[in-house]
C-alpha positions in Angstrom: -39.1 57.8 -27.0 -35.3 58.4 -25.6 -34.8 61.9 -27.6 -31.3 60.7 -29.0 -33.2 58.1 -30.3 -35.6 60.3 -31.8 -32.7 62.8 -32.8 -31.3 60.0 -35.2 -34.4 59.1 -36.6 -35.1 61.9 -37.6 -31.1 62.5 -39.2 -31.1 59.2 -41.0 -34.4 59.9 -42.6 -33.5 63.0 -43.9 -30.1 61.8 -45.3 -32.3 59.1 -46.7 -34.5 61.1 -48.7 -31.8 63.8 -49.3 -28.5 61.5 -50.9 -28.6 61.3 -54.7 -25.7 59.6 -55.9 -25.5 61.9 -59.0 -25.4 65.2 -57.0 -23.1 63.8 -53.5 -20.3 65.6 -52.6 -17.7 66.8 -49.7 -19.7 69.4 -48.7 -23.0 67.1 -48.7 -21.6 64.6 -46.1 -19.3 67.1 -44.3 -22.9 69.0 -43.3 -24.3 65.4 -42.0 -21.3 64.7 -39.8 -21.7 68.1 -38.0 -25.2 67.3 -37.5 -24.4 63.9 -36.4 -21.6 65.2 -33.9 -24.1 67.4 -32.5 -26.5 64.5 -31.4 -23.8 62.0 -30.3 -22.5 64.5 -28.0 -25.5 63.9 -25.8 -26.2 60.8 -26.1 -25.8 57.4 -23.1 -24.2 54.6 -24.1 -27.1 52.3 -25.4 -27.8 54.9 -28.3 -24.3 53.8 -28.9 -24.7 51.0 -31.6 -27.2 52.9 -33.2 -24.8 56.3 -33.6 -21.6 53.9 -34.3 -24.0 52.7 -37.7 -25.1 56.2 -38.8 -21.3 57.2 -39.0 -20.7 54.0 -41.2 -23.4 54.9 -43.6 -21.3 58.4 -43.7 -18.7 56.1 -44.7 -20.2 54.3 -47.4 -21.3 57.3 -49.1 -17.8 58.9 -48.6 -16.4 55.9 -50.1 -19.0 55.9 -53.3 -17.6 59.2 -53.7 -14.1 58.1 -53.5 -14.7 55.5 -56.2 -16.6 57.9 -58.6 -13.7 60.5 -58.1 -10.9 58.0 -58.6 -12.9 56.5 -62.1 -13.3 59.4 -63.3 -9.6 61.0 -62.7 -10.8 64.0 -60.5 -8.0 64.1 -58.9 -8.5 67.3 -57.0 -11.4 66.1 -55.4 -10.6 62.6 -54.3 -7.5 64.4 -52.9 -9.7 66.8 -50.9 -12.2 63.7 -49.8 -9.3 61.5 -48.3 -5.9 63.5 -48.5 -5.9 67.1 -48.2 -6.8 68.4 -44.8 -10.6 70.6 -44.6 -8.9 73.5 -42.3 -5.2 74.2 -41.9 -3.7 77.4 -40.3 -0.7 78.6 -41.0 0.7 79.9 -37.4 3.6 82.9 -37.9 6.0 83.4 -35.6 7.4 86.6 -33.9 11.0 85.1 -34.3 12.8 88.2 -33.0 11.1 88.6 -29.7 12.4 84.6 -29.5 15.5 85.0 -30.4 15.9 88.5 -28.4 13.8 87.3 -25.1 14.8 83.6 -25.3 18.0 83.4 -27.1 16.7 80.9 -29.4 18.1 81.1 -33.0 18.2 77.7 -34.8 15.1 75.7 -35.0 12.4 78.3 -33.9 9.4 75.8 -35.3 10.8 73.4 -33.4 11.0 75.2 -30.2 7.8 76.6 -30.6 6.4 73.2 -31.1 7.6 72.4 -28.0 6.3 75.0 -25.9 2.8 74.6 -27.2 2.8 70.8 -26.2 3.9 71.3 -22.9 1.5 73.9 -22.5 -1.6 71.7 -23.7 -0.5 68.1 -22.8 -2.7 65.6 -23.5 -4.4 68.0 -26.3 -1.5 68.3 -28.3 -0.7 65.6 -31.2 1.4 65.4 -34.6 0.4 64.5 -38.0 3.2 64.0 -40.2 4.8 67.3 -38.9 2.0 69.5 -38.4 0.4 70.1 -35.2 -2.8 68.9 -34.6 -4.4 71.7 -31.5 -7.8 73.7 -30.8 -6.9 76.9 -31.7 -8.3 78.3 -28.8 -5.3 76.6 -27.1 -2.8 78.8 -29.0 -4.3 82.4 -27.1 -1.4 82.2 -24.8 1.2 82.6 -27.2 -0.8 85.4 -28.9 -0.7 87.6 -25.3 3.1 86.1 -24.8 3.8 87.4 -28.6 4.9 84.6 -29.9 2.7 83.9 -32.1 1.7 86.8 -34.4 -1.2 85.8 -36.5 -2.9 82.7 -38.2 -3.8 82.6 -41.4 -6.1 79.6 -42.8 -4.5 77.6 -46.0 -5.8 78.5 -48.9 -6.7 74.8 -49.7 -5.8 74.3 -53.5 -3.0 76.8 -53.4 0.7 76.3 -52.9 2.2 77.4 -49.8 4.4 79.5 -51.5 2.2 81.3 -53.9 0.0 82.1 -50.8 2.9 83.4 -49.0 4.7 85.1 -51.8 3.5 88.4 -50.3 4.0 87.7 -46.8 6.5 89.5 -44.2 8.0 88.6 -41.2 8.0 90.6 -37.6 4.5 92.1 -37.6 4.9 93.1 -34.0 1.2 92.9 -33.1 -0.2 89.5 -31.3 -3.5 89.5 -33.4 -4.7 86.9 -34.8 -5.8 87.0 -38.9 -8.7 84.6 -39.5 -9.9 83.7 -43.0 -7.8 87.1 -44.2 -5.0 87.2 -47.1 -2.1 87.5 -45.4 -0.9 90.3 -48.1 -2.8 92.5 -45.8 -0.1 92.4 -43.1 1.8 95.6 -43.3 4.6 95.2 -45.9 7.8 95.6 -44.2 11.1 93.2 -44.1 9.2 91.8 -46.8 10.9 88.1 -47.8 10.2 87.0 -51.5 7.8 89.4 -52.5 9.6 92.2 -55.1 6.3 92.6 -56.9 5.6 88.8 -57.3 9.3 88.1 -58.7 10.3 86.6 -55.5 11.3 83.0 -56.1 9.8 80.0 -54.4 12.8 78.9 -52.9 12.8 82.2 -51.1 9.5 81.8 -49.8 9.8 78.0 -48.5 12.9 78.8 -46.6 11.0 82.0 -45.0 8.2 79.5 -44.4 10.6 76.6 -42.4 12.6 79.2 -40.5 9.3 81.3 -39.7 5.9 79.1 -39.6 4.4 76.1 -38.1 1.5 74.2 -39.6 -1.5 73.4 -37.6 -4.0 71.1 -38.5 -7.9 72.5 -37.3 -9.7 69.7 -39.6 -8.7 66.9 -40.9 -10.2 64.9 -44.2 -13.5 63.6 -44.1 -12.0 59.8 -44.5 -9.9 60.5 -41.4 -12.7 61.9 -39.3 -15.2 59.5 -39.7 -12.4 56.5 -39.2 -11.4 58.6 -35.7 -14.7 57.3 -34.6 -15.1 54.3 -36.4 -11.9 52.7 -35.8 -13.1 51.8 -32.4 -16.2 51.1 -33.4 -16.6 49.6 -36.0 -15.6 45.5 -36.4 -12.5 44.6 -38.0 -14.1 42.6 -41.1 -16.0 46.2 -41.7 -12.6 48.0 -41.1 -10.9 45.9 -43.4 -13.1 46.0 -46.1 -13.2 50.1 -45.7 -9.3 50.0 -46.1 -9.6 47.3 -49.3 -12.0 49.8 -51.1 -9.9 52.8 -50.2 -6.9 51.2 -51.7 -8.5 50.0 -54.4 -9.7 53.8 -55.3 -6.4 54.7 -55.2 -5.3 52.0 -57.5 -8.0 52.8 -60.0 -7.1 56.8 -59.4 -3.4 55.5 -60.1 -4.7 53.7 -63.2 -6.5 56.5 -65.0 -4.2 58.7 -64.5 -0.2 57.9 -64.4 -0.1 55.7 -67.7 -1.5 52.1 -67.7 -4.4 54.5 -70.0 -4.2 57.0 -72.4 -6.8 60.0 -72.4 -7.6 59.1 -76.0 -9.6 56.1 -74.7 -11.2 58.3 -71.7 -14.0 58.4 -70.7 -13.9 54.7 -71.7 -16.2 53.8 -74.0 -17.0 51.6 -77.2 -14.1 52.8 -79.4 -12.1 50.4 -76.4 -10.6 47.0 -77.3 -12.8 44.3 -76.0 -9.7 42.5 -75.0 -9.3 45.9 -72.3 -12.5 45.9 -70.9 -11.6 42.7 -68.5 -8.5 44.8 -67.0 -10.5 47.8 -66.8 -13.6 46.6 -65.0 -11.1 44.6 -62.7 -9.1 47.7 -61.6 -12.0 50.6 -62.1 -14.1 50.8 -58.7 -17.2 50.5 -59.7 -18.8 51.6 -56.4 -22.4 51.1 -55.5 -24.2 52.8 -53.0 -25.5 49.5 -51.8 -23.2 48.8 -48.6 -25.2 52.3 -47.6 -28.4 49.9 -47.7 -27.1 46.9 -46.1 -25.7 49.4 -43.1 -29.1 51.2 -43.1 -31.2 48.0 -42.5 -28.4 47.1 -39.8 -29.7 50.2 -38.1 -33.8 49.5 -39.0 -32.8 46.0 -37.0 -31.6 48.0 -34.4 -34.3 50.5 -33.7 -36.8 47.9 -34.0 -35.0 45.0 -31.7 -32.6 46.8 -29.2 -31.1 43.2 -28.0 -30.1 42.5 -31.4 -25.8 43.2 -32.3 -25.0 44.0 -35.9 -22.1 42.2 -37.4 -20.6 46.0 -38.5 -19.7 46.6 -35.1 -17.5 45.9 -32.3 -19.1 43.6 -29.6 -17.5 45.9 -27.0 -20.0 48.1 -28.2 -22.5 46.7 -26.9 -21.1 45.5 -22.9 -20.1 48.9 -21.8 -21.5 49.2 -18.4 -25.1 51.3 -18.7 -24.7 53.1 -15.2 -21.1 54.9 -15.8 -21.7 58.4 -16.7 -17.6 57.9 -17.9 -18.8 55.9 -20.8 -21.7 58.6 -21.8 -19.3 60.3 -23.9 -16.9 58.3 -25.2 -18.3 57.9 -28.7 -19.0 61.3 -29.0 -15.9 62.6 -27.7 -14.0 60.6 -30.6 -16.2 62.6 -33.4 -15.1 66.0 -31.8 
């Protein structure tokens, strides 16, 4: 047996036995799409279909979750699942060696921005803003000093709050991983006066002196980088429907078409309610997880077969171009 092949056996039966619907969360499905990276980064193209389908089943469960989250006005949470990205760094700039070296003094981020994209071409993107590069990519500007230190988002904290205590012109090109950046030595500090500083202080500090960098983005996002080219466009558009309709029902809970005196709801409800409700509640099953998961049975068990989930380009890439070995894997990374 083809050891990919053998690889996702083995993955799709222990997410089989592992999933319970009333324990699933981010960090649950986040750990499966690691492990499924890991395999799809070896694979040849007729293991392919077979990958593309394990990544949809990821998909259904991270849309179960959605729905839960969204019915049940966890806000937090569904915003972590399909909003908020996993990993973002917070890249501070040594604005007086740019100014003094470069003679740069109005839109430093911008500049900056710049230099970093010409610098990694094709590897460089944008997401509303941020930048979206390895940070390996960014070691340049450490040596150059441009760049004095990264410091990861705190992910349910306010930019400003985290950066309340932070100073500009460290002159050290280091970078600080997974540290509070209150450990920076405390000179020319902007905002801080003992936690008084005011917010506005610390947002104009951040826009004159930061750039935001995107390392990982939400699970929804991830799994649709690989999916949106796999995946047929009925199964794409019913993955967008169900999205929108757990923000709708998110929306519903909690912005005002419901009080919180009828929530959780529950018999003390109208009848008359229970038809708007059920209509705009999600309601999510895990069954689209099953469907997918027999797709995949039919699959392992008749090779010729082409699921209906999929993309029929899927299946006619050539099978002797080792320039198509990667390409599925290459959009999980």
């Amino acid at each position: 047996m083809d050891t990919t092949i053998a690889d996702l056996m083995r993955f799709n039966d222990f997410l089989d036995s592992s999933v319970d619907p009333n324990t699933l969360d981010e960090e649950f499905i986040t750990a499966r799409q690691v492990e499924l990276e890991s395999i799809s980064r070896s694979s040849d193209v007729d293991s392919f279909p077979l990958i593309a389908l394990s990544y949809a089943k990821l998909m259904e469960l991270t849309l179960f979750l959605a729905g839960r989250y969204s019915d049940n006005c966890r806000i937090a949470d569904f915003g972590d699942l399909v909003v908020n990205p996993r990993h973002m760094d917070v890249c501070i700039l040594n604005t007086g060696l740019i100014k003094d070296a470069y003679g740069i003094t109005d839109g430093i981020p911008l500049w900056f921005k710049r230099q970093v994209r010409e610098s990694v071409g094709s590897r460089y993107a944008e997401d509303l803003g941020r930048m979206v590069v390895d940070p390996s990519l960014l070691s340049r500007f450490v040596d150059e000093g441009l760049l004095l230190a990264t410091v990861k988002k705190e992910r349910h904290e306010r930019l400003s709050d985290q950066f309340r205590s932070c100073i500009q012109g460290d002159p050290r090109p280091t970078f600080f991983k997974d540290e509070d950046v209150a450990s920076l030595p405390r000179q020319n500090v902007v905002g801080c006066g003992g936690g008084r500083g005011e917010s506005h202080d610390v947002a104009s500090w951040l826009a004159e002196n930061t750039v935001l960098n995107m390392v990982t983005g939400t699970l929804k996002s991830d799994l649709m980088d690989v999916l949106r080219d796999a995946a047929s466009d009925d199964y794409l558009k019913s993955i967008d429907a169900r999205f929108e309709k757990a923000f709708n029902s998110l929306h519903y809970v909690s912005v005002g078409r419901k009080t919180f005196v009828n929530f959780p709801y529950d018999d003390e409800v109208r009848t008359a309610e229970w038809d708007e409700i059920n209509r705009t509640l999600c309601h999510f099953t895990l069954d689209g997880y099953g469907v997918i998961q027999g797709e995949l049975d039919k699959g392992l068990s008749e090779p010729w077969s082409r699921s209906r989930f999929l993309n029929g380009s899927l299946y006619d890439m050539p099978r002797t171009q080792d320039a198509g070995r990667a390409q599925l894997a290459g959009s999980a990374v």
